[in-house]
N, C-alpha and C positions, 0 to 999 in steps of 0.2 A: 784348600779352598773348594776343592769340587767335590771332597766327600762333605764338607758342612751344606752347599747347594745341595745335594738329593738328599741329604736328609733333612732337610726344609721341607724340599718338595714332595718329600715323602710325609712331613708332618701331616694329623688331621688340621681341618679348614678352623675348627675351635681352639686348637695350640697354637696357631699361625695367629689366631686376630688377637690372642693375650699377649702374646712376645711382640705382636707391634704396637698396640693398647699401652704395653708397659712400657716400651723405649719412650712412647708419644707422653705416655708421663712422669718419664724420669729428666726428660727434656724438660718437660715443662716446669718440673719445679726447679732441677738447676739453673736453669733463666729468668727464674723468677728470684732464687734467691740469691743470682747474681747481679742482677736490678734491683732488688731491697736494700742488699749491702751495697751495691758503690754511691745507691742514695741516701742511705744514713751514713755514712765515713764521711761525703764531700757535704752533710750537712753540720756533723760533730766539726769537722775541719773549718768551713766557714766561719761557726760561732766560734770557736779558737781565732780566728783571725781578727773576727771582728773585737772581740776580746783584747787582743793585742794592739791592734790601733786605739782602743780608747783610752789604753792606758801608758802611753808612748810617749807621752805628754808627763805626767805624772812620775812615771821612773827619771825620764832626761832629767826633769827639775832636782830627784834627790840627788844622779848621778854626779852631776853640776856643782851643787852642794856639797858633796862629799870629797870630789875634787877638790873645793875650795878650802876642804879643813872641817867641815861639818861631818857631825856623824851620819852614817849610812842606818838609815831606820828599814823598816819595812815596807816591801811594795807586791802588790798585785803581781806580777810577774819576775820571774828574774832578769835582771837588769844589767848589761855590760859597755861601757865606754871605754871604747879604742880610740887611739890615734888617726894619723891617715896613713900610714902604713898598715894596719891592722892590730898593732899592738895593743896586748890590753893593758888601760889604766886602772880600771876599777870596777869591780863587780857588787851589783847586790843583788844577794842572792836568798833572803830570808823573805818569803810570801807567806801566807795564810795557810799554807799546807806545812810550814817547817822550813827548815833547812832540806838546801836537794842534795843531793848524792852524787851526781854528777852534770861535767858542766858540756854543754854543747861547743861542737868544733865549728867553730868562726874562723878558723884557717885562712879562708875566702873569702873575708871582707875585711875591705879597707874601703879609704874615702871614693875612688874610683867607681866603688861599685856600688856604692851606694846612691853615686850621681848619675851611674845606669840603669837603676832598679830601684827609685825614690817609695818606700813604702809597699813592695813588692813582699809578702810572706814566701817563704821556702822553707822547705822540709830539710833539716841536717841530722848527722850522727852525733855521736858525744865521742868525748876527747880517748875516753879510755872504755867504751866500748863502743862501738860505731850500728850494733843491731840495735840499740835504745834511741828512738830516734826524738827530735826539736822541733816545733813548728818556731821559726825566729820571723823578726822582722826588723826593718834596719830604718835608721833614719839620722840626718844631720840638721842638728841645731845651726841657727842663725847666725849667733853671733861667733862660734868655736867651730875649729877644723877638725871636728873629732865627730866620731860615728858611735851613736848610740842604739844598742840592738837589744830588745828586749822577745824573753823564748819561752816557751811552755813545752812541758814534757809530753809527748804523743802515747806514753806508756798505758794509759787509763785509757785514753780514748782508743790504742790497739786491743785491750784486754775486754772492753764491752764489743768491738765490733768482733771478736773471734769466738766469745762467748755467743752471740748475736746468730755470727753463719753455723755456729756448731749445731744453737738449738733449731734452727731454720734448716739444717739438711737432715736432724735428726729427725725432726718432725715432717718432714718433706720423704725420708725414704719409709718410716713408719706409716707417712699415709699412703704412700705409694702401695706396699704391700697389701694395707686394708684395702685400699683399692683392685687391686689383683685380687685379692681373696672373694669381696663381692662381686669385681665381674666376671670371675670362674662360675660362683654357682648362677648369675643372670645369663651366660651364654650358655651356661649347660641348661638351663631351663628353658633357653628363648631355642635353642640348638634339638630339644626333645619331641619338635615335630617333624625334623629334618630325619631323627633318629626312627620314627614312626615308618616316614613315606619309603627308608632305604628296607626296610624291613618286612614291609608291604608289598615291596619291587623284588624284594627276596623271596617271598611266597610266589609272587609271578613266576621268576623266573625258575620256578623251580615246576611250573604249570597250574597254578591257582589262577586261571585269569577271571575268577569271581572277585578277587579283591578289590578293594574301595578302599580311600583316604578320606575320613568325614572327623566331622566335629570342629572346622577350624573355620572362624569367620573369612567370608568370600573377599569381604574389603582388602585381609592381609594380604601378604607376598606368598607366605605360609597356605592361604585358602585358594589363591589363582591357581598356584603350586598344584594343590591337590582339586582344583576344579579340572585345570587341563591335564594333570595326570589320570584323573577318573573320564572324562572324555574322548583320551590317546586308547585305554583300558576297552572302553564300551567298542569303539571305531574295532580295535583288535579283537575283542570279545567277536563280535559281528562276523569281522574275517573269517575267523577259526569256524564259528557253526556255519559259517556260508560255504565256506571249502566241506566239513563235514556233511553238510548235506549234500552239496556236490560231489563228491567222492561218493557216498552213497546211493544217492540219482545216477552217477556212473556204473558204479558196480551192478546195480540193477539190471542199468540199459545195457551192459554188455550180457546179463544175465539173459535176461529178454533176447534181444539179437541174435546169439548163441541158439537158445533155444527154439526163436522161430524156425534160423536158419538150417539148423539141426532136422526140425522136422521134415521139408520137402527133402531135404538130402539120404535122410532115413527109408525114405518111399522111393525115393530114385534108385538108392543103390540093392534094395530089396527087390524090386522087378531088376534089375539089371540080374542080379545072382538068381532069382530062378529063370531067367532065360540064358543063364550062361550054366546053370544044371541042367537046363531042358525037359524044366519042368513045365514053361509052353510051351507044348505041341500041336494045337489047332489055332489057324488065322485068326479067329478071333480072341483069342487068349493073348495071344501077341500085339492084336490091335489093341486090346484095354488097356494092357499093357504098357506100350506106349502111349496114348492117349493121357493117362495118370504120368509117367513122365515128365510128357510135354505141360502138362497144366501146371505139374507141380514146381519144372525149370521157371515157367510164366511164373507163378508167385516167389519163386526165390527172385528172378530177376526185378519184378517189380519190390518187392523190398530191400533189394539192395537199393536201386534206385532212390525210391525213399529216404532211405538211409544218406547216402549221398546228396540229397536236396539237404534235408537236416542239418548235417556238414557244413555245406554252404551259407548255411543261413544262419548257423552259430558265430562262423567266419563273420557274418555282417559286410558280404563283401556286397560293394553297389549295384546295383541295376543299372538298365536303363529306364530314367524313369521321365516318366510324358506325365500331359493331364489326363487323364481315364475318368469316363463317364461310368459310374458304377452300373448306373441302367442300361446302359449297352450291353454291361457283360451279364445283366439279370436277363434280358429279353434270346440273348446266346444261350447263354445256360438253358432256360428252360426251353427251347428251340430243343438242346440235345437228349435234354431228358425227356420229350414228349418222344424223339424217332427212339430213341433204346427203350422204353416203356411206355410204346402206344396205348397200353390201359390206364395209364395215368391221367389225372385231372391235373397239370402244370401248369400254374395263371402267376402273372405280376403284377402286383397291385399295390395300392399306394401305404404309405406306412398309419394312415388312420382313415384312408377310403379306397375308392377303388381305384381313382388314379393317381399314378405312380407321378414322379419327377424326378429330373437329372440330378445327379448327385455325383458331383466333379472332386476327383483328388487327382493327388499328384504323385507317382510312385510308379513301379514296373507292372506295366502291362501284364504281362505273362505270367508272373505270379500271382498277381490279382484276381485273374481268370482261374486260375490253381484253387484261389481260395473258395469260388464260388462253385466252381467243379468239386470239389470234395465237400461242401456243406451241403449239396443238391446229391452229389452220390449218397451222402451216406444219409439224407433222407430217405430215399428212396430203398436203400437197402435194408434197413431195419426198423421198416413201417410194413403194417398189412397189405396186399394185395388191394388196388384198388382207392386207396386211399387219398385224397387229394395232397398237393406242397403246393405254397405262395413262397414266391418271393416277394417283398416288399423292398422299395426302394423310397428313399428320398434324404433330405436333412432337418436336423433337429438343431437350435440352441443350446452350446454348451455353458459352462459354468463360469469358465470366465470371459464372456462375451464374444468368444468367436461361432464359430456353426460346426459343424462336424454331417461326414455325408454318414447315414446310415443304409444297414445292407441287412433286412433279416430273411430269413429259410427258417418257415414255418411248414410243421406236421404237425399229420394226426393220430398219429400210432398211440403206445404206450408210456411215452413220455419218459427220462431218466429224473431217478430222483436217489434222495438219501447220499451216501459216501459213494456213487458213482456221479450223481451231480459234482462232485467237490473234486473228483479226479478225470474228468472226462478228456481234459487237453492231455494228463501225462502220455509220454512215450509208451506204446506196447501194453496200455491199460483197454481193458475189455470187459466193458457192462456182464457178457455173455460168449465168455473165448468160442466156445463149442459152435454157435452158430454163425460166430464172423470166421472162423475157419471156412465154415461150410460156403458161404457166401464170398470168401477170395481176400477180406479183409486182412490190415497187417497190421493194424494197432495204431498206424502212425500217420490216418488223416487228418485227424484234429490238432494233433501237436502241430504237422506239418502247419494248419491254417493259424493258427495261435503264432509261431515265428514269427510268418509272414506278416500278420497284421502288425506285429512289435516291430517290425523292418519298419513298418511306415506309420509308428510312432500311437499305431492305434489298439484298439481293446477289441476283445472279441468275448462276447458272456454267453451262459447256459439258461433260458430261461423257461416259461411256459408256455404254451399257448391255450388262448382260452378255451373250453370245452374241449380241452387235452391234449395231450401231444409235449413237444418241444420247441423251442423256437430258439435259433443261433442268430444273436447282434452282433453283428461288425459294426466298428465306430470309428472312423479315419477322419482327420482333419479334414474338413472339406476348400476348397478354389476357387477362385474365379477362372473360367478356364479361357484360353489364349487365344489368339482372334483366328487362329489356323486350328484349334481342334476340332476333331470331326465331329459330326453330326449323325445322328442315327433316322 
């Protein structure tokens, strides 16, 4: 029994619904033509009975008759009168079909039973072979104690009902068969999209995740099938280049990193080894010496730094976040870029005149400040001498009917453009390595400001300013701000 189970359960799903397909209709035609035949038997049987009552009347008369000394003619049935004990008196037994051949056993009736079973048909055997069987039926005359039973042979009406089931299950398992045979090839046809998408899921998994399941109406089971398999496909397609690119952005960034890191370390440990050959010998050799050291510790340490804010910010781990007035920290900001480059023209001004407005979000302080400190530094680093920066502050109408506070840092330098416009946020990307070396840069201002604004759900773009330059948009949801935030 449990090796016929696993190999069931090992059948395919198309062998499985024909061996049930087929039992479902081998049942049905044996229940059918088990219900055909006991309807036509107990219908031949009836007309036999009824038969026999109409002419019960007609036999008694000759039976009676012939008792009395008349001849025994012919009757519709065969005809027998007993006694009340059961013995028989006289038989006629010459109907329209001949002479019978054998006589039914009336063993089991007498007057008795007759006055139990007044015109009651029963099924008997015969006297000398008991498988030939009698439909009889019995009855007693009025005026005589004697029982008159008249019988018909069941031998015709067994031989049409056996003729009847033979051609009924012959033709019941012939159709059955046809039946098999056609819904083999409709489930292997209706089964050929099922055979498609396994084979499709075969090329996947063997690393094809370009494959698709097309051609099959959306309405089917067959088309859901293959719409949500082509959907599961795209979702994982997506994954795999998303990790690919990130794996790549990785190897990069650790490329990058490496190599920053590598450089101050290369300088440091080159002045170390000629002052430990003693190759500086005079104090001032010694002083530059160290001086490049110490600058070049300061930019290894500030890009480690860096690099650790980055960390943090990939983490997504919380702040503490307040309402922050963006103009607060534009009117700061440029407060410290006029004391670190007093030759600078640093003004605040409004984002379409000259006066500015609050522009309230909600997010960490101190990154925020990070963000405006590093679009003001790196204005000022890689713009001309002299040059003025705006800050612009206020809010603008977004597009789906909320507001958003804006924040731009506008110059006037050279302006980026081309495939450094397109790359300016990545990590460790450098319009012009050679001079942001020169100038202390690490690569990793803008990326850093680009997190941060994602932290607090907002964009940050590259754009122009008019009559040249660049100009950096911050775009954060903007607040209402709380009845305790401060005030500038």
């Amino acid at each position: 029994m449990e090796g016929l189970s696993a190999r069931w359960r090992s059948a395919s799903l198309r062998s499985q619904l024909m061996v049930l397909t087929g039992l479902l209709l081998a049942l049905s035609v044996l229940v059918t033509s088990f219900v055909a035949i006991s309807v036509l038997r107990t219908t031949l049987v009836d007309t036999i009975d009824r038969e026999l009552e109409g002419s019960i009347s007609s036999v008694s008369t000759v039976l009676i008759a012939g008792l009395q000394g008349e001849p025994v003619g012919q009757v519709p049935h065969a005809g027998y009168l007993l006694d009340a004990d059961g013995g028989l008196l006289l038989a006629a037994e010459t109907t329209g079909d001949g002479e019978i051949d054998h006589r039914p056993d009336l063993s089991g009736v007498d007057l008795d039973y007759v006055q139990e079973h007044p015109f009651e048909p029963t099924t008997v055997g015969s006297v000398d072979a008991p498988e030939r069987t009698w439909r009889v039926l019995v009855a007693k005359p009025r005026e005589l104690d004697v029982v008159v039973a008249v019988a018909e042979p069941l031998g015709p009406t067994n031989t049409l009902i056996s003729a009847v089931t033979l051609l009924t299950l012959s033709f019941g398992t012939a159709t059955l068969f046809a039946a098999l045979a056609v819904g083999w090839v409709l489930v292997t046809r209706a089964f050929a999209p099922l055979r498609q998408v396994e084979q499709t899921a075969a090329r996947i998994a063997e690393g094809d995740l370009s494959q698709r399941v097309e051609g099959h109406h959306p309405q089917t089971e067959i088309g859901q099938l293959s719409a949500s398999l082509n959907a599961m496909l795209g979702h994982i397609e997506d994954a795999f280049d998303a990790r690919t690119r990130s794996e790549a952005k990785l190897r990069r960034f650790v490329a990058d990193a490496s190599h920053e890191l590598r450089t101050p370390l290369v300088t440091i440990r080159g002045y170390s080894e000629l002052y430990r050959h003693g190759a500086l010998q005079d104090p001032e050799a010694v002083g530059g010496a160290m001086s490049r050291i110490e600058s070049e510790a300061k930019r290894m340490t500030q890009l480690v730094e860096d690099l650790l804010m980055l960390a943090r910010l990939d983490e997504r781990r919380p702040g503490e976040n307040t309402d922050v007035d963006l103009l607060h920290l534009a009117f700061d900001a440029a407060g410290d870029a006029r004391a670190s480059a007093p030759q600078r023209p640093v003004a605040v001004v409004g984002l379409e005149g000259p006066a500015p407005s609050s522009a309230w979000v909600h997010g960490d302080e101190s990154r925020l400040r990070q963000v405006v400190a590093n679009l003001v530094t790196n204005a000022l680093r890689y713009t001309p001498e002299g040059s003025p920066v705006e800050l612009a502050v206020g809010t603008e109408p977004s597009v789906d009917g909320t507001s958003s506070a804006v924040l731009q840092v506008r110059d006037h330098g050279p302006g980026i453009h081309g495939a450094d416009a397109e790359r300016v946020f990545e990590r460790f990307y450098r319009a012009d390595s050679s001079r942001t070396r020169e100038t202390g840069g690490t690569g990793l201002g803008l990326s850093i400001v680009a997190a941060i604004v994602q932290q607090h759900d907002g964009t940050v773009r590259l754009g122009e300013t008019p009559g040249g330059g660049a100009t950096m948009t911050v775009r954060i949801p903007a607040v209402e701000p709380a009845d305790d935030a401060p005030e500038i």
